[in-house]
N, C-alpha and C positions, 0 to 999 in steps of 0.2 A: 504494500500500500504506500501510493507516497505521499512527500508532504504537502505534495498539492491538492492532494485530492481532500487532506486531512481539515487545509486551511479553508476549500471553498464548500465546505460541510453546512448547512443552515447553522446559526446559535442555538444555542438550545434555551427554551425558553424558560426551563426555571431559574437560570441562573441569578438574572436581575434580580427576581424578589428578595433568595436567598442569599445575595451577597449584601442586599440594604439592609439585613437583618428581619428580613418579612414574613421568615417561613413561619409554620403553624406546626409546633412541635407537642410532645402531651404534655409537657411541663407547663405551654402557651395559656391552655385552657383553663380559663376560671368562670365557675359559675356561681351563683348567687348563690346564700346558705351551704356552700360547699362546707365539707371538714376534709380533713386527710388522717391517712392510717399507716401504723407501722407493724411488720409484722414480727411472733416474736419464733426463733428458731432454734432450733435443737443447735445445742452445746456438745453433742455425745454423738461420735461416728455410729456406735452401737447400741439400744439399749432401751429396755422396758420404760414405757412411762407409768408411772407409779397415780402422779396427779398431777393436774394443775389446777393452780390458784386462783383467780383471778379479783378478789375480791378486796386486794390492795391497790389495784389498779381502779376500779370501781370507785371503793372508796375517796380515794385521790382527785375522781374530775372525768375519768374517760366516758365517755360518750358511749361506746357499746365496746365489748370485746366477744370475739366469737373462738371457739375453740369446735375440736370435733362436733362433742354432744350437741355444740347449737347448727348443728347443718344437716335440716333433713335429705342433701344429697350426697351426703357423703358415702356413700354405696354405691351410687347409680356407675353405670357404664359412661368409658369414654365416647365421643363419635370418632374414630382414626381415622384419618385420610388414606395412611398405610397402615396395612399388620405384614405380618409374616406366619404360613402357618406350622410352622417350627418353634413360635414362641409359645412358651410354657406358662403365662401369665406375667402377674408383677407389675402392674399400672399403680400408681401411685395412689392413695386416696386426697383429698380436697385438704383436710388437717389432717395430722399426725394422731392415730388414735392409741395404740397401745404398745407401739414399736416405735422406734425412729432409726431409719439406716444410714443417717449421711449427713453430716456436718455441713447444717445450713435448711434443713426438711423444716416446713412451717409448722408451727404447732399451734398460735393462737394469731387474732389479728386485733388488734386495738384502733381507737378511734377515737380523734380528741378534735380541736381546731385548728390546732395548725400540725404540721409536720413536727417540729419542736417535741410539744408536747404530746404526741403521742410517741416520739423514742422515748419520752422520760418514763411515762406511762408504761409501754411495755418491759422495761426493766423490772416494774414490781410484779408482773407477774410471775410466780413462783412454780415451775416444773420440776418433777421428782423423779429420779431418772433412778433405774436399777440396772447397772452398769451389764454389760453382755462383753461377751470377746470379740475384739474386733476383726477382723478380713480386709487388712491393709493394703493387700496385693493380691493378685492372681494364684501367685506360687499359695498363699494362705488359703484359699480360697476352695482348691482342689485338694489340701489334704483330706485324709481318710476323717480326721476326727474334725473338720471343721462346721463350723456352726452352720444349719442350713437359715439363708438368705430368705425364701420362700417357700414354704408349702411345696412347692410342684417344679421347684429345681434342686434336682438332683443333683449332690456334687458341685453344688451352687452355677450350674449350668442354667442358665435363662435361652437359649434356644442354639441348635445344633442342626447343622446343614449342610450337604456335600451338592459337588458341582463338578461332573467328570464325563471327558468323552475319550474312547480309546481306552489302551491299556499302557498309563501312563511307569508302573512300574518295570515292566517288560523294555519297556521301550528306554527307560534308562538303563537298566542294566546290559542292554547291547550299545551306547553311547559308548565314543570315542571318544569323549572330555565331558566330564561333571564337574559340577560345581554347587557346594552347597552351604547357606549362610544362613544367620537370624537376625531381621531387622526389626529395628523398633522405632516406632512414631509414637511419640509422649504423649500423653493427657496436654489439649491445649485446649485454649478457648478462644470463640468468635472476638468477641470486645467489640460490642459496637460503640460508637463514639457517642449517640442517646441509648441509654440503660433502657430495661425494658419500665414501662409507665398504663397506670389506666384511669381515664375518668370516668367514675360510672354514675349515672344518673335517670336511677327509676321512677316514673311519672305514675302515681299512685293512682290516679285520676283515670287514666289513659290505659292502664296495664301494661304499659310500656317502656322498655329498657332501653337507653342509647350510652355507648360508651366510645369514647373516644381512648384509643388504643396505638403503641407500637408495635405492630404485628406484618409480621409476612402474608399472613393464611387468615384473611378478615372474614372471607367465609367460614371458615371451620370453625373461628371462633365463634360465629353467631351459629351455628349447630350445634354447639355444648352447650353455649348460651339458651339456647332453645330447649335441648335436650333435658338438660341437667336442674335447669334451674323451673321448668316446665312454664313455658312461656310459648305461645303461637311465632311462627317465627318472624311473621311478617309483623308483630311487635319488636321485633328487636332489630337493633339499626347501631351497627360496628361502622368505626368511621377512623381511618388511618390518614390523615392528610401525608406531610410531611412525616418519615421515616429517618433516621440518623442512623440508618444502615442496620442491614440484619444479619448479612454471612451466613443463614443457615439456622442460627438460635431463635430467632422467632420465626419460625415457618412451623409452629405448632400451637396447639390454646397449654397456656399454663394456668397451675391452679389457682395462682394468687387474682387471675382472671375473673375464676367463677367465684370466690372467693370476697372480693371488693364489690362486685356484682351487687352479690348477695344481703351485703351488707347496707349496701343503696338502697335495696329493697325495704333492709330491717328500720332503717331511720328514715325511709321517707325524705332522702335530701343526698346532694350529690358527691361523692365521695372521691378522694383520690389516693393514687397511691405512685410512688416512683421509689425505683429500684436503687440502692445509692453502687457505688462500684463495690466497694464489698460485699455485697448482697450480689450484684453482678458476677461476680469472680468465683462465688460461693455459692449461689444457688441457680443459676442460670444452667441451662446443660453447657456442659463441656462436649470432647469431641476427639477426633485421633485415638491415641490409648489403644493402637494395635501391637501385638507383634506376631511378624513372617516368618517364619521357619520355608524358608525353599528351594529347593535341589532343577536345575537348567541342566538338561544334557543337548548335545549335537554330534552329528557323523563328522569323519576325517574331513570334509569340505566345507564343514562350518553350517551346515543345515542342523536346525534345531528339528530336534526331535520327541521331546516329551517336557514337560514341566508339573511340579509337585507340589506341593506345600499346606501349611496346618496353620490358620490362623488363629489367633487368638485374643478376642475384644476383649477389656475390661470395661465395662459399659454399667459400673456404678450400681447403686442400690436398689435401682428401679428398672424396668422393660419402661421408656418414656414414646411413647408411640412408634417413631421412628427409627428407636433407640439402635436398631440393628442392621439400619439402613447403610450403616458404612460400611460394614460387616459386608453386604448382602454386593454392593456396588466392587468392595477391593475381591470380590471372591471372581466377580465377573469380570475385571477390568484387568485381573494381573497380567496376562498374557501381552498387554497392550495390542503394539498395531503388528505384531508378529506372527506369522503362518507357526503355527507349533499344534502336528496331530494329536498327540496325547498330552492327555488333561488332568489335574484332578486334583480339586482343593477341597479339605476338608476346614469347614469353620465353628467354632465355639465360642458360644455368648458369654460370658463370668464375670457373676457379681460380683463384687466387691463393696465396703462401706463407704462409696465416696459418691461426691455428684454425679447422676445420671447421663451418659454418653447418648447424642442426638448429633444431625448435620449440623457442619461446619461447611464452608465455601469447597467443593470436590468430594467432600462426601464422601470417602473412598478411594474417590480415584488419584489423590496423591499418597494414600497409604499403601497404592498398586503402584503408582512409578515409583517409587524411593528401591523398595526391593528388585523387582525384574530390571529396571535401567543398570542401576550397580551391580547386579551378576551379571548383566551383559559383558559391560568391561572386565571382569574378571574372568569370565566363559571365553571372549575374545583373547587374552592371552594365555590361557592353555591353550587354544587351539592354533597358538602362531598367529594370529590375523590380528589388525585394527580395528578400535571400538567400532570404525565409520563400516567397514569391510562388513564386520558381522553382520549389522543391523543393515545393512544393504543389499545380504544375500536372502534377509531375514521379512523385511516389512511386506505388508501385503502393496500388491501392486494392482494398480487401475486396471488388469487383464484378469486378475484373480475375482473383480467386482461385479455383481454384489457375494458376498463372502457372507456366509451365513456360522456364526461363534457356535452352534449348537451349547450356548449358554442363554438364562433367561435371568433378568430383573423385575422382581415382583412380577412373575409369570410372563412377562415380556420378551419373547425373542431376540437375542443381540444380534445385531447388523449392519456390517457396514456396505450400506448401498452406494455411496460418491465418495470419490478422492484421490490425490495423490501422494500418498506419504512418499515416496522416491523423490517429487518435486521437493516438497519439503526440506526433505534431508540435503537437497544440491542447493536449495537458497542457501540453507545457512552455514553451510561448508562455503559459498562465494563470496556471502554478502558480509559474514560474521571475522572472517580474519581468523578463523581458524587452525592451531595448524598441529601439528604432534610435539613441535621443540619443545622441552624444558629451559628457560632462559636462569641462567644464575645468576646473578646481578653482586656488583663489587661489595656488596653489605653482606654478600652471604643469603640473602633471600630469593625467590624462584617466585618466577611467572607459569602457569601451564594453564592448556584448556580442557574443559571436559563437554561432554554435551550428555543429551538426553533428549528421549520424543516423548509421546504422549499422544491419548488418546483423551475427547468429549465426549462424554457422551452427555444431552441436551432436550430439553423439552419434555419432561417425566409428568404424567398427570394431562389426560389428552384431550381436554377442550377448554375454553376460554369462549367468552361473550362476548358484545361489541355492538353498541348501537351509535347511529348517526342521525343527527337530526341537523336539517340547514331551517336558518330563520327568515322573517319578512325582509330582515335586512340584508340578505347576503350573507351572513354569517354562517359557519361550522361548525358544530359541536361534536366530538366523539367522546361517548360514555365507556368506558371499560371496566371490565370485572377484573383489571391489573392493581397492582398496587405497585408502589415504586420506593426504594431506597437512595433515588439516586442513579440510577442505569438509563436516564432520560428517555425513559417512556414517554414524556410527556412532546418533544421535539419527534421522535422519531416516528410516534401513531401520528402527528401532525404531518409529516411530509408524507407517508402511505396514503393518508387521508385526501392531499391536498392533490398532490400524485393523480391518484385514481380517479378522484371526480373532476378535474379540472378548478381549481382553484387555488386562489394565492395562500401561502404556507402563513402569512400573518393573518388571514381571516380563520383559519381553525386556532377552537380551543379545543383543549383534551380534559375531562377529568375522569380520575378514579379514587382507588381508596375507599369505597363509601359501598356499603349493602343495598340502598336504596336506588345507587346509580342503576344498575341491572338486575334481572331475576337471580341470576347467578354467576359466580367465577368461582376462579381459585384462588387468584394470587400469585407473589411473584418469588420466586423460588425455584433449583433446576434447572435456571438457563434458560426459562421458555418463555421469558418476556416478547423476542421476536420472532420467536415458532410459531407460540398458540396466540400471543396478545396480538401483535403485527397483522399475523393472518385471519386472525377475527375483524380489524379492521378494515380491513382488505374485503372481506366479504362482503361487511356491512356499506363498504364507501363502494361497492361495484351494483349491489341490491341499489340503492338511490340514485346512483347515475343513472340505471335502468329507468326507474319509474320520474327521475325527469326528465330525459329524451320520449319519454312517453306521455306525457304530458306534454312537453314542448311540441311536438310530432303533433298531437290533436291542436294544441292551440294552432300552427303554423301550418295545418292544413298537407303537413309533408313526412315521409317516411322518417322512421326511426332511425334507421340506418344511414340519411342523408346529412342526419344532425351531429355534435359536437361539443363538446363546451369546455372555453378554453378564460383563464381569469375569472372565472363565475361569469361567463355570458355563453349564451347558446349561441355556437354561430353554424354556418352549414360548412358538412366535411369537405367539400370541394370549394369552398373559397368563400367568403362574403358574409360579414354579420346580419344577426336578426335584431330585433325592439327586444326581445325578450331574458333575460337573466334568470341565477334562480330565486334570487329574490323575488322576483314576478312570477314564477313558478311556484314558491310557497305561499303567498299570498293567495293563487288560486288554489291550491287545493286545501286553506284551511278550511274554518267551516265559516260560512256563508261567499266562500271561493265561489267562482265557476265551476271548477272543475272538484270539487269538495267529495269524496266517497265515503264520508264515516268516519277517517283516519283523524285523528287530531292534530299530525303535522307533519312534515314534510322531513317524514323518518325515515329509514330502514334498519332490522334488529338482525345479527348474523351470529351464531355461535360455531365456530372453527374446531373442530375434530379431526382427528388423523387415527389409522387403524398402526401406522407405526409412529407413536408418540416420541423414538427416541430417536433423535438423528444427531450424527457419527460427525466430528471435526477430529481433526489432528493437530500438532506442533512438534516444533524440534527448536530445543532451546541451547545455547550456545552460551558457555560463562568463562571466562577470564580470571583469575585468581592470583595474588601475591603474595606468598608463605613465608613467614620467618620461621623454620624450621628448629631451632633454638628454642624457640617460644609457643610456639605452638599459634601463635597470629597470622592472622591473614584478614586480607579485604576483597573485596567481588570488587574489580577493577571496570570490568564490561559484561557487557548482558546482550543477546542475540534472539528474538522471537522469529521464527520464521511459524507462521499461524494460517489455518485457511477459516476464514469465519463464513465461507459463501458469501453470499451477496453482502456487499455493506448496507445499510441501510443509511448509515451515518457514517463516513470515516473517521469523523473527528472522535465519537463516543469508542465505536472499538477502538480506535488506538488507547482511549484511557482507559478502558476496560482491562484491555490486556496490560497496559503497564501495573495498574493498579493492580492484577490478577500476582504478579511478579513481586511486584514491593512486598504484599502480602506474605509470597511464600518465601521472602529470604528472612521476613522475619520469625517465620514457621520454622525454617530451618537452620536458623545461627543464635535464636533469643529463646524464643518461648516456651515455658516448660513448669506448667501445674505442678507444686512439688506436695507429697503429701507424709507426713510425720508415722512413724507405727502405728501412733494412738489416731489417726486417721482425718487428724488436723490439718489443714489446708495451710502451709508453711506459705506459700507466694500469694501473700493475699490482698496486696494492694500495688498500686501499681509501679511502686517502688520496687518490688519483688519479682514481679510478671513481667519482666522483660520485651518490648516490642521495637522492631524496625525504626529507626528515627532518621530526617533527610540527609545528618552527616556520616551513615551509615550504607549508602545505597549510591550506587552506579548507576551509567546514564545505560538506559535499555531502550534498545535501538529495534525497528519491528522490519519486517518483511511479511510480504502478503501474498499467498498461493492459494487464486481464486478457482475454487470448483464448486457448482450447485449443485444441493443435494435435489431430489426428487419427490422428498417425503413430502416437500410442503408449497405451495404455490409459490410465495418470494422467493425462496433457494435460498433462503438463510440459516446457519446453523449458529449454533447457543456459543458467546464471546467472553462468558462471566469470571469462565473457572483455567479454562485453559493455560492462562497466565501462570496459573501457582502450582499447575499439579504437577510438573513433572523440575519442580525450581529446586529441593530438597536433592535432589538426585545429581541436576549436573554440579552444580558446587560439591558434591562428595567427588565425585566421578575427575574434576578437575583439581581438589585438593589431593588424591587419591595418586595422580598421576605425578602432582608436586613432589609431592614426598616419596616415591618410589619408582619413577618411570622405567626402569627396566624388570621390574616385580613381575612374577608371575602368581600372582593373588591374592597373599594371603599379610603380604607385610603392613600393608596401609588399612588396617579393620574401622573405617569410620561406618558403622553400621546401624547405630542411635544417635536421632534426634533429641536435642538441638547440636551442633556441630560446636559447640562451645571450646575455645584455646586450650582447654586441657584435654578435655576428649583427644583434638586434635596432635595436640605436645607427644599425649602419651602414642598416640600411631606412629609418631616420627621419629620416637624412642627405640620401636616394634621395631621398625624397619633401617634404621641404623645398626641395631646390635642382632638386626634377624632372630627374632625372639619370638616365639609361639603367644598368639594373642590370646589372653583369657576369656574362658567360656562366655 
């Protein structure tokens, strides 16, 4: 992509408001007789609750407090967007009734006037905890005598699933060169920049609930909301305006949700609540938290021939709806974009006492490049060849396509129907400066490159809504069932929009976020902002050009097919304007119009479906590294995206999509890392501790663009969100890797767990100076 194309992109249109300081966040919202509430949380990784008190809080001032016994939904069922039928149970309940697993679980909610005073408040309440043995880790978690987590996990296994085609044992053990390792991706967390927030405001009068919310998944929300708290749903109205980013942690309903809800209900007046970062860090799901165990074999010519591996989530106290979704994504996605017959991963859900595991931005698919990228280069030098050699004799190629995984996601067939991973791999080998040399430099420190691909997969959850309405004035309005974090939905449904019906990109507005806007969406989450959202739009702005060319057509006495409409005016396809716009179009078919049929306005409503919801991108990402092998330091010097997103829709947005997709995972991969104590205390709990990416930490990331359209979906665009980060972990090992050991054949340089931190690192460069067998 270049930078021209980058620079003559529309603007996008939220930005003005949001740089005057205009957005509308939940923190923004005040309403009359509002209070605010704090909630109070389990102190103990482990452990019976005995009692709670609350009648020193009471006494004091609070306004209501709610603990289990006051919620008659504390039983009820979740709505899930996703299950899995492998899971064994373990949803969470609404408060903490007789158990509590995870340092941070709600157990009561307090309610005063201001924020202030209801932390002072819920301090007096008084919980009685009968201490339990905790399950700090995975290893704890599978002994023989460990404490069961739940009823119906066995072995504190929360869900168990295998995924195999061929006989991938057979098939290593006639391999010409193996290779086998165990990688780990830490417990990390999304961190959005707005903590999660609710305003809830039940109308006593009305029977009706509106809550302004930070949420991914507005719908879902209002299906628990409806479900749980038994409410009609078309009473209840979720309203996300502005989002301050979600990564994946809010694309679920959480309890503190139904929770503040409910409590709006109990006072008859509007309540709120916001999350502070500690509460963030602590209760929010986390995410990653895998490790690979996996064995790569290939014949004398470098053809891969089987792949193995045993995963292993720690996915926390709870099954949190989606909680296995990464589990389910790295089982399908290890192979990446490589031809490999024999298959076969087996995965393991395990509790543990700590926050609940849920998506984060990749979901899996950077817990699948970290591992198979880095045995690649290791597979590559047993077998004599270069990293570039291997994965060249290896990627699937545009003659092999459509390629069918004989893998499924949430019962979905994996496929890749478009593309070019070989183009790919030749951008970024030309454009990136690529090269094998190790440079030594007069300090003693080394430059080298490494690389890494990666596969998208994009659009999961397969319809989206979309209605268009133009007005008396000329004007465009698109409604969407999206919601937006920030991914400029709001500029890029505007040009489809504008695009498609003929008209100026400054007469459409867009909104979304809102339950009201449409009967129904999903939300924006998965990458499908421009698969399902885009193409709904699209629907919906080709239904309205129809019926007013058909309307134009009657009033102008002339076929359909003779007319046109170009700036908002109808002119005729072979040359020469008419009197007529659509503004004079809507005007006639409102009602007491001429042409008036019943309709109330000069709509069309389109919901966008696809029977393959999931469509396939690629990258191949390029990093530059400079190691002080002494010390174990280094910095990512340069960064290389060669990316195919299909159709741009906006240049300017994918480019920052994908840079931002990068910045993301180098902080995934050099900083971030949930640390948690025996007693099951969350040691990184503030953000002094939690370590994230910051600008004097990050290299310039330079992009290249390998355009191919998929076919899943009318635009020919595939998902731009995640690609950036998923395969970022990988080449910076892969390039540190080759720093420190370039003539190695495998085993000297073990950077095999995230975060890549200067000791981790010090101690490989140790390994591989005194050739020393690396520990288990």
């Amino acid at each position: 992509m270049s930078r021209t194309a980058a620079q003559s992109a529309p603007r996008r249109k939220e930005d003005a408001r949001l740089l005057r300081g205009a957005g509308r966040f939940v923190d923004d919202v005040h309403l009359d007789r509002m209070v605010e509430g704090a909630f109070v949380r389990s102190s103990r990784a482990h452990a019976e609750i005995v009692s709670v008190d609350a009648s020193a809080a009471l006494a004091a001032g609070a306004l209501l407090v709610l603990t289990a016994a006051d919620l008659p939904f504390n039983d009820r069922p979740w709505v899930t967007r996703y299950w899995h039928a492998a899971i064994r149970g373990g949803l969470p309940r609404f408060l903490a009734t007789d158990r509590v697993r995870f340092v941070g679980e709600p157990i009561a909610f307090v309610v005063a006037d201001d924020r202030y005073r209801a932390e002072d408040l819920a301090a007096l309440v008084e919980v009685a905890y009968r201490e339990l043995p905790v399950i700090a880790t995975v290893a704890d978690a599978v002994r023989p005598d460990a404490p069961r987590l739940h009823p119906d996990w066995l072995g504190n296994v929360g869900a168990h699933f295998q995924q195999a085609t061929g006989n991938a044992d057979a098939a290593l053990r006639g391999a010409a060169h193996r290779v086998r390792e165990t990688f780990s991706f830490v417990r990390q967390a999304p961190l959005p920049l707005e903590t999660r927030g609710i305003v809830a405001d039940y109308d006593e009068a009305r029977q009706a609930l509106t809550v302004w919310m930070s949420t991914q998944a507005h719908y879902n929300v209002r299906q628990n909301l409806s479900s749980i708290l038994d409410l009609p749903e078309y009473q209840v109205r979720v309203v996300c305006e502005d989002v301050g980013g979600g990564f994946g942690a809010k694309s679920r309903t959480y309890v503190e949700e139904l929770v503040v809800s409910h409590a709006s209900r109990r006072l008859r007046r509007p309540v709120k609540w916001i999350e502070d970062r500690f509460e963030n860090l602590q209760a929010t799901t986390h995410s990653r938290a895998i490790d690979v165990d996996i064995e790569l074999g290939c014949d004398e010519g470098g053809a891969l021939l089987a792949l193995k591996a045993q995963l292993r989530l720690d996915m926390g106290g709870y099954v949190f709806t989606s909680g296995i979704m990464t589990a389910e994504v790295a089982a399908g996605f290890i192979a990446n974009a490589y031809r490999i017959p024999n298959f076969r991963v087996d995965v393991s859900c395990i509790g543990t006492n700590k926050t609940p595991i849920a998506t984060y931005r990749g979901a899996g698919a950077p817990e699948a490049a970290f591992p198979i990228e880095c045995l690649m280069d290791l597979l590559a030098k047993r077998a004599g060849l270069t990293p570039v050699e291997l994965r060249r004799r290896n990627l699937i190629r545009p003659a092999d396509l459509p390629h069918e995984l004989e893998r499924s996601l949430a019962g979905i067939p994996l496929r890749f129907e478009s593309g070019d991973f070989p183009a790919l791999l030749d951008q970024a080998l030309a454009d990136s400066g690529y090269s094998r040399d190790v440079v030594t430099e007069a300090d003693g420190c080394r430059t080298a490159w490494g690389l890494a691909a990666c596969i998208e997969g994009s659009g999961f959850v397969n319809f989206e809504t979309a209605v268009i309405r133009a007005d008396a004035l000329g004007n465009v309005t698109v409604t969407s069932g999206m919601s937006t974090q920030g991914q400029g939905q709001h500029t890029t449904y505007a040009q489809v929009a504008a695009e498609t019906l003929g008209v100026d990109f400054e007469r459409v507005d867009v909104r979304m976020g809102d339950t009201q806007l449409v009967p129904f969406g999903r939300g924006a989450f998965a990458s499908r902002g421009a698969i399902f959202g885009a193409n709904a739009v699209l629907g919906a702005a080709e239904r309205l050009r129809e019926k007013i060319l058909a309307v134009a057509a009657d009033m102008l006495q002339a076929p359909a097919d003779a007319l046109t409409i170009a700036h908002g005016r109808i002119v005729r396809a072979a040359g020469g304007d008419t009197d007529l716009d659509i503004a004079a179009i809507a005007r006639a078919v409102s009602p007491g119009g001429s042409h008036f049929a019943g309709e109330p306005a000069l709509e069309a409503q389109y919901v966008y479906g696809s029977d393959q919801p999931l469509t396939f991108g690629g990258a191949v990402h390029v990093a530059r590294v400079r190691l002080d092998p002494r010390t174990g330091f280094f910095r990512v010097l340069d960064y290389f995206v060669s990316h195919d997103a299909g159709r741009a829709l906006n240049a300017m947005i994918v480019e920052g999509q994908i840079i931002g997709g990068v910045i993301d995972g180098i902080g995934g991969a050099l900083y971030s890392e949930l640390i948690y104590s025996d007693e099951g205390q969350l040691v990184t709990s503030t953000m002094a501790d939690y370590l994230v990416a910051t600008a004097p930490d990050l290299p310039r990331v330079r992009l290249g663009h390998v355009e191919t359209r998929p076919g899943t979906n009318p635009l020919g665009v595939r998902g731009i969100g995640e690609g950036g980060l998923i395969p970022t972990a990988a080449v910076i090992a892969n390039a540190l890797a080759h720093a420190i050991a370039p003539g190695a054949t495998g085993h000297e340089a073990p950077l095999y767990t995230l975060p890549l931190r200067p000791e981790r690192v010090y101690t490989a460069c140790r390994l591989a100076t005194h050739r020393l067998v690396a520990p288990p």
